[in-house]
C-alpha positions, 0 to 999 in steps of 0.5 A, spaced: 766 638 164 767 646 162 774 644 161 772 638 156 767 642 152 771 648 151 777 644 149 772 640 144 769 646 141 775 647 137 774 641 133 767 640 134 766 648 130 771 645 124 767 639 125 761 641 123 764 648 118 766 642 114 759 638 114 756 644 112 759 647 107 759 639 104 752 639 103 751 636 111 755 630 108 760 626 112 765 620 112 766 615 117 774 618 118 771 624 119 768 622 124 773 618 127 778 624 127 772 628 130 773 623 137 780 623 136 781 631 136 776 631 141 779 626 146 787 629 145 784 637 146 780 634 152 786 630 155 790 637 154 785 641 158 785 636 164 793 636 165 793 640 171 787 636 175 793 630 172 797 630 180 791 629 183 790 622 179 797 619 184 795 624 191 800 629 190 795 636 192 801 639 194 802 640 186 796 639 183 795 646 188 802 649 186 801 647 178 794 651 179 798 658 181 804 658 175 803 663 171 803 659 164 798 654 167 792 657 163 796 654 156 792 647 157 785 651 154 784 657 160 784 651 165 786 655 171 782 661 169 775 657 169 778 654 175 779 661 179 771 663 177 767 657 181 760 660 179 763 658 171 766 651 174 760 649 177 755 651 173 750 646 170 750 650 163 756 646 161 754 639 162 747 641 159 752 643 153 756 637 153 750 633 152 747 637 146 753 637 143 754 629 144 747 629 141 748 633 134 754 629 132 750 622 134 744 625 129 750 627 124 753 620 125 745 617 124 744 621 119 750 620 114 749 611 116 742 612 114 743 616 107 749 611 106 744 606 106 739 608 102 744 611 097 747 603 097 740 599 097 738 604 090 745 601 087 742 593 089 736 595 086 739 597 078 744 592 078 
């Protein structure tokens, strides 16, 4: 769970940057691009965890021990500290950050809405 919600915070941080400095406004191609961003940083983070998927332990071990393994977001740092790996902060952190952008999400279907009734109402 740490490896994906470091590899998100990237996209997440810019994510967020944007909606405020746009008065907390949003797009739904923002938001797509948020999860597109978001899914490719987050599969880039879990290549070294990849061999496991077809049974290879021998380089799912040797892969962990390279000395360039830490280029898929510090995978191997975080791996090596097992009180960092193993703590429930990161999937509390997960959720939270999941949450913000379903209200961001909600809250921007909701304005729309109003914004699209008030156009009925004149017409």
């Amino acid at each position: 769970m740490i490896h994906v919600l470091l590899a998100s915070s990237l996209p997440l941080a810019v994510f967020f940057a944007v909606w405020w400095t746009r008065g907390r406004r949003t797009s739904p191609r923002a938001l797509v691009t948020l999860a597109l961003a978001c899914l490719v940083s987050s599969v880039w983070s879990i290549v070294p965890d990849t061999p496991r998927l077809w049974g290879d332990l021998v380089y799912y071990v040797e892969l962990h021990h390279r000395s360039y393994c830490d280029v898929w977001w510090f995978h191997c740092a975080i791996d090596r500290r097992d009180a960092v790996d193993s703590s429930m902060l990161f999937p509390v952190l997960f959720v939270l950050a999941a949450a913000s952008v379903l209200a961001v999400a909600w809250r921007e279907l909701s304005q729309r809405e109003r914004e699209g009734e008030g156009e009925g109402e004149e017409a």
